[in-house]
VMD Tcl script that draws the C-alpha trace (Angstrom):
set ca {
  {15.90 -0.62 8.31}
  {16.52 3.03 10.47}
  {12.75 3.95 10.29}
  {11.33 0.47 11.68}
  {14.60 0.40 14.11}
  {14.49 3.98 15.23}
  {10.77 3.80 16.39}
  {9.23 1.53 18.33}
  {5.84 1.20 16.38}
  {5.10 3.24 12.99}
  {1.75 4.91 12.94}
  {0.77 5.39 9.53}
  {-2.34 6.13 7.43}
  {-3.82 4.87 4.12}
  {-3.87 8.28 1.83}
  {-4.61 5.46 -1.06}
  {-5.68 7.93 -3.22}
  {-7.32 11.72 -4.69}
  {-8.04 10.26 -8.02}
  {-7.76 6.83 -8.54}
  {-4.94 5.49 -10.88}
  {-4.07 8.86 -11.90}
  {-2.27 10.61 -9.03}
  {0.83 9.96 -10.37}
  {1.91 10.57 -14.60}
  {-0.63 11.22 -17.12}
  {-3.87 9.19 -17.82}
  {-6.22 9.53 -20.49}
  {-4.42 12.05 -22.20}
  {-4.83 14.50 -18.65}
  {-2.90 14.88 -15.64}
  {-4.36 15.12 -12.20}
  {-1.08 14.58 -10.73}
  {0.09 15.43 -7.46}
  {2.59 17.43 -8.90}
  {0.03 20.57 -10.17}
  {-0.37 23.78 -7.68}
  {-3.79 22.32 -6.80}
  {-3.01 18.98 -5.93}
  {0.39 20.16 -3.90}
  {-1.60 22.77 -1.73}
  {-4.36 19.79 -1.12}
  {-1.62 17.18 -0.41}
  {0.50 19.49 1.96}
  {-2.63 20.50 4.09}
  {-3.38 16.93 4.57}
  {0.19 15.90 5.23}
  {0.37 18.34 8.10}
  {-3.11 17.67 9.81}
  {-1.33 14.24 9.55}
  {1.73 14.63 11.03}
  {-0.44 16.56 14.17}
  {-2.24 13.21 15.05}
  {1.23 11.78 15.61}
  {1.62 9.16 12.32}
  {4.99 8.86 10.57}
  {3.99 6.39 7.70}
  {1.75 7.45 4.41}
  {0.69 4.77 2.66}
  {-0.23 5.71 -1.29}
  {-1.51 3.69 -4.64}
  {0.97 4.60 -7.15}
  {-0.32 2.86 -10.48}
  {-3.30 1.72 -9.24}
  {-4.70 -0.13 -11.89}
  {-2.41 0.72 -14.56}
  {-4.37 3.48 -16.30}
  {-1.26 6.06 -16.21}
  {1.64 6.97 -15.38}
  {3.33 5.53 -18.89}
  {3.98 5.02 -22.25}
  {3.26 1.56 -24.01}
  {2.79 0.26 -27.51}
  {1.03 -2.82 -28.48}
  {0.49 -3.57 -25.32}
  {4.16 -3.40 -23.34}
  {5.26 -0.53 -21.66}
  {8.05 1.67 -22.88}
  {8.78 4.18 -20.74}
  {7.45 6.60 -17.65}
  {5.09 9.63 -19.10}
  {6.82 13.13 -18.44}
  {4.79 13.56 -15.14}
  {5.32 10.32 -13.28}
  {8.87 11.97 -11.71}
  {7.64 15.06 -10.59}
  {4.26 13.82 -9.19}
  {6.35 11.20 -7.31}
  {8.81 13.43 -6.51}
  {6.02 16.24 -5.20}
  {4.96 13.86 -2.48}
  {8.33 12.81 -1.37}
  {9.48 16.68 -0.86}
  {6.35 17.31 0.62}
  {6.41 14.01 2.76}
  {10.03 15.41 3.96}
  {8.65 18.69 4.93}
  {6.42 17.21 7.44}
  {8.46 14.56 8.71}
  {6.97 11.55 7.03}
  {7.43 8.87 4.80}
  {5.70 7.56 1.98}
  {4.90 3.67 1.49}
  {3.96 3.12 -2.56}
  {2.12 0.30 -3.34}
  {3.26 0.24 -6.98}
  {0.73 -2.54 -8.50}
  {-3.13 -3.11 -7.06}
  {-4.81 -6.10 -7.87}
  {-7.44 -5.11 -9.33}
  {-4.57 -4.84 -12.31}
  {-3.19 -8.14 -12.30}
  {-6.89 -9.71 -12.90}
  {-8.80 -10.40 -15.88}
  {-12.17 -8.39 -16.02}
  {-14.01 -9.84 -18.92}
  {-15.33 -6.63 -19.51}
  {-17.10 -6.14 -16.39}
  {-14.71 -2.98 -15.65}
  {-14.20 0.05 -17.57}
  {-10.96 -0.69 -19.77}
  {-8.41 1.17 -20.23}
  {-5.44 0.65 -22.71}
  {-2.91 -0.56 -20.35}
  {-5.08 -3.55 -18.69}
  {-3.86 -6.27 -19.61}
  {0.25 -5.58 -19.53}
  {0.72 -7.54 -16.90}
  {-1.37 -10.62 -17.82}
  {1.72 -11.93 -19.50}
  {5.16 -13.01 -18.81}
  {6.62 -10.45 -20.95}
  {4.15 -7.49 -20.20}
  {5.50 -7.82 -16.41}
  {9.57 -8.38 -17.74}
  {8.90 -4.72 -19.97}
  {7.15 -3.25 -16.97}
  {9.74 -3.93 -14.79}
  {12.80 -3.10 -16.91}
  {11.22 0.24 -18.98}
  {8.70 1.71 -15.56}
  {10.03 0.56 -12.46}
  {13.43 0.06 -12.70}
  {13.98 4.07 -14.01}
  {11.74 4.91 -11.24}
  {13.90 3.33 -8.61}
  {16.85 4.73 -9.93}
  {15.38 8.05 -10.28}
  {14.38 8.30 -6.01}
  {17.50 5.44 -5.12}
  {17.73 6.33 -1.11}
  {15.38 9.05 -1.38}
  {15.21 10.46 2.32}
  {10.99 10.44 2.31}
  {10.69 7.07 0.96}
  {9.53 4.28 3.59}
  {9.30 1.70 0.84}
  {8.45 0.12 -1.82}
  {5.22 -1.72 -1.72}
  {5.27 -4.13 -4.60}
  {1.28 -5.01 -4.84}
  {-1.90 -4.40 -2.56}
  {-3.28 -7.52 -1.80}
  {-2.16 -10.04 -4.90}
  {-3.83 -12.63 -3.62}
  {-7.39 -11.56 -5.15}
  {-6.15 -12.27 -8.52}
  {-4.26 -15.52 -7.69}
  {-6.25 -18.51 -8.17}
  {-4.11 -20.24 -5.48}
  {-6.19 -17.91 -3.03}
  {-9.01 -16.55 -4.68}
  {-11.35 -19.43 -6.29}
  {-13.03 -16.46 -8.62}
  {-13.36 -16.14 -12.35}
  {-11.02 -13.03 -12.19}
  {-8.49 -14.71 -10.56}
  {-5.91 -16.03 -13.08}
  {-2.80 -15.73 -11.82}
  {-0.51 -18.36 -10.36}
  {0.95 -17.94 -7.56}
  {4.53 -19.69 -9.05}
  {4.44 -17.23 -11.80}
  {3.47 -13.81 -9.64}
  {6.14 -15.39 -7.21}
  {8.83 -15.18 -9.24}
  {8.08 -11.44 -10.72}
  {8.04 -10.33 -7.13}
  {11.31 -11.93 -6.56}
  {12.78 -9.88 -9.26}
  {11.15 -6.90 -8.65}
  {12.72 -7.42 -4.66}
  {16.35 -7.48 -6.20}
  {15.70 -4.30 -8.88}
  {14.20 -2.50 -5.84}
  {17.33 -2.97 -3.58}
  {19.78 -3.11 -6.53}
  {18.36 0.47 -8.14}
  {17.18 1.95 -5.32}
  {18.39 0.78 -1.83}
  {14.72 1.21 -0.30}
  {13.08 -1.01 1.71}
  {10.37 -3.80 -0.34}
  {7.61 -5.07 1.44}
  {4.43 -6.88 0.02}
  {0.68 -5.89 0.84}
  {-0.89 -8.99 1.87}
  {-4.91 -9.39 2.04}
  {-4.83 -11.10 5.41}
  {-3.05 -12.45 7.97}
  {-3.58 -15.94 6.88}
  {-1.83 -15.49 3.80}
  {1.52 -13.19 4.94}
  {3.58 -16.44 4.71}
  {3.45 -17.10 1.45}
  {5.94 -14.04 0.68}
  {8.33 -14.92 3.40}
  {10.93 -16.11 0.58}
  {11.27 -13.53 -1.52}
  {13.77 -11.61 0.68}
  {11.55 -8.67 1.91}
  {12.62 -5.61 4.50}
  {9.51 -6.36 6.42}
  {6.04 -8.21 6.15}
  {2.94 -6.68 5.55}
  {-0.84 -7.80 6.01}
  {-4.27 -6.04 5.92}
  {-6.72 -7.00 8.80}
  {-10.98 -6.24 8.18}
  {-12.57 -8.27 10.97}
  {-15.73 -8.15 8.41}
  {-13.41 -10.37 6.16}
  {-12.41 -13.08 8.20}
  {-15.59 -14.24 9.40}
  {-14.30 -17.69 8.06}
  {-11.27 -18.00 10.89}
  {-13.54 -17.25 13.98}
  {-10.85 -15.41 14.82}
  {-10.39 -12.34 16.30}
  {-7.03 -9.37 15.69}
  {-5.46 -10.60 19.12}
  {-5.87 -14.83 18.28}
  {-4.46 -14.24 14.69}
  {-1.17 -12.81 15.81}
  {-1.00 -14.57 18.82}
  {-1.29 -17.82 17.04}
  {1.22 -16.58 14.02}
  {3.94 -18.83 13.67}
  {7.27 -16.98 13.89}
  {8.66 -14.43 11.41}
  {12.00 -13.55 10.63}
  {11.62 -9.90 9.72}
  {9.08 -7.29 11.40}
  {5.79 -6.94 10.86}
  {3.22 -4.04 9.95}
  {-0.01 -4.19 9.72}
  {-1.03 -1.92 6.52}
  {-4.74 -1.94 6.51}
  {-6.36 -1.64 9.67}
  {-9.81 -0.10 9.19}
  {-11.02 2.87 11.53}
  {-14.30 1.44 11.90}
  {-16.49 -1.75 10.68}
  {-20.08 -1.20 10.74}
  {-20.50 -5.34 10.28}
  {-18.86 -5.58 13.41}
  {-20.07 -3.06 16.13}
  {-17.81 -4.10 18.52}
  {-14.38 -3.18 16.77}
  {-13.12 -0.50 18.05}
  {-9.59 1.12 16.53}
  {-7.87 2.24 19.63}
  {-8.23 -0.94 21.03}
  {-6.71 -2.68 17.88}
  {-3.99 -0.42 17.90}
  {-3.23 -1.07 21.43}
  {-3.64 -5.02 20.12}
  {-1.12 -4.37 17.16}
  {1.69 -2.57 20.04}
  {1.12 -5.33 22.46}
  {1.82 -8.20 20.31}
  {5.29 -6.90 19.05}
  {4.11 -5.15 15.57}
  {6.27 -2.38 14.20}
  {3.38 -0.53 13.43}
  {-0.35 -0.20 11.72}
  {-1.41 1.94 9.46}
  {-5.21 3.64 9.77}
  {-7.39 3.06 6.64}
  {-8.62 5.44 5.48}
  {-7.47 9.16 5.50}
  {-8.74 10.84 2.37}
  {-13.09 10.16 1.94}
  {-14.15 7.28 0.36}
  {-15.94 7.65 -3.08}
  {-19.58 7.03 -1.99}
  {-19.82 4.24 -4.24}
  {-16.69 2.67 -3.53}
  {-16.52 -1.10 -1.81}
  {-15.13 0.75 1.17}
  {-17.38 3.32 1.91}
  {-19.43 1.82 5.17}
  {-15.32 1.81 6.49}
  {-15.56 5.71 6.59}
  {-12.48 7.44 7.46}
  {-9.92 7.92 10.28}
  {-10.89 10.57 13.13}
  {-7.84 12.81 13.16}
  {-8.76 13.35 17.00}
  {-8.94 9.63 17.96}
  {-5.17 8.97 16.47}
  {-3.65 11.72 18.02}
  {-5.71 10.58 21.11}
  {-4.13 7.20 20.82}
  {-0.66 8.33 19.93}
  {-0.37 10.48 22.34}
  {-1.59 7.87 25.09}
  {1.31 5.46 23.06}
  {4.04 8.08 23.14}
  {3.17 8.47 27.22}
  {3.46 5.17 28.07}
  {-0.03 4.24 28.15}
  {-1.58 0.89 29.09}
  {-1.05 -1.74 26.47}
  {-4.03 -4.00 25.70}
}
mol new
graphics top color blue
foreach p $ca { graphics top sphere $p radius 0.5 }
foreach p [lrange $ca 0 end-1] q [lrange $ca 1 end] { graphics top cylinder $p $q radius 0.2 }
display resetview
């Protein structure tokens, strides 16, 4: 673990996305991949103005939802498209070039639940709604991927969902929400060992909230990860600083992957002083959501985006030894 051991908190930033499910392979018969002239010169500009505020972390959706990035018949996957490697491999070089490192959250939940038609379909929904959808995913998509970037310099980790536990019924008590938790358990477990077997990165999980981290402490992750929305845990009554205070224990580090640059439910929040909350209670890092603009129809878009000014303010108050909250 050199990048969580070499630093003593990892800034990083959500960059979830330019076009959802489709940054990386082929989708819908096009490619909007991040491997095209366009999408590099977009991609590096933003990577630099992000290295300048002072993070070291990029945090990126690599299926999404499942709508590219691979070929599948009848419903299991066969093998990666011919653009998955190079629009992976784009990032990484240009992640490199600026000095940072990519997080990919491979799956997003919004792929492991059952829509009843209340989404637009595509043809790969429901692959993973079945035992051996996930086994096929795993053996003919991500294990060739790992191999393909195995200790890849730019590579922070491996990210195996965002925030499962909204299609879990353990967690989630919604109609969408069919998963158990014993069976999405034990496909994370193997997708842990083909991760450090195939490609000696770090895995970490993307948990909702910090209620919930626990649950993954078993499956022999580099590091735990939660999300934090103070709008989202109005049920706790508690605040950033009482959650991790009160914590139990973890064996490995923690980083807190969504941390949202502003919350117009709560006026009060204010990210420089969760930050400083996130450094003070022992955290390897946060990372900022969210860097690129958020579709104006999307669930997140009263969250904005990051101010490129305030993190470099913040970083470069953290770097100097600045007061800790």
């Amino acid at each position: 673990m050199t990048d969580l051991e070499n630093n003593p908190f990892l800034l990083g930033v959500n960059y979830p996305w330019r076009h959802y499910g489709q940054d990386f392979g082929g989708a819908g018969g096009t490619h909007l991949g991040t491997s095209s002239a366009e999408a590099r010169k977009a991609v590096a500009e933003d990577f630099q103005k992000i290295r300048e505020t002072g993070a070291m972390v990029v945090r990126w959706f690599l299926f999404g939802d499942g709508r590219g990035g691979f070929h599948a018949e009848k419903g299991v996957a066969k093998k990666p498209d011919d653009f998955l490697f190079a629009d992976v491999a784009a990032v990484l070089e240009l992640a490199e070039q600026n000095s940072l490192k990519v997080c990919f959250s491979l799956i997003d939940f919004l792929w492991l639940q059952e829509h009843g038609g209340k989404r637009h379909a595509h043809s790969h929904e429901h692959i993973l709604h079945f035992a051996g959808g996930r086994e096929a995913f795993l053996q003919n998509v991500l294990i060739p991927l790992f191999r393909e970037f195995r200790g890849y310099a730019g590579l922070f980790a491996w990210e195996i969902a965002n925030e499962p536990e909204w299609a879990i019924r353990e967690f989630h008590r919604v109609a969408s929400a069919q998963l158990h938790f014993a069976d999405f358990r034990a496909y994370a477990e193997e997708i842990v060992r083909a991760a450090h077997e195939f490609g000696e990165v770090p895995v970490t999980m993307g948990s909702a909230r910090l209620l919930w981290v626990r649950a993954w402490t078993e499956l022999g992750l580099d590091y735990y990860q939660a999300h934090f929305y103070p709008s989202g845990e109005k049920d706790t009554r508690r605040d950033l600083a009482q959650q991790l205070e009160e914590l139990p224990p973890l064996d490995k580090p923690l980083w807190l992957g969504e941390l949202p640059a502003r919350d117009h439910a709560q006026p009060h929040y204010s990210l420089r002083h969760a930050l400083e909350i996130c450094r003070a209670a022992g955290l390897c890092g946060a990372a900022v959501w969210r860097w690129t603009e958020p579709d104006v129809h999307g669930t997140d878009a009263s969250l904005g985006r990051v101010d490129p000014a305030e993190l470099l303010a913040w970083s470069t108050t953290a770097r100097e030894g600045g007061p800790r909250a």
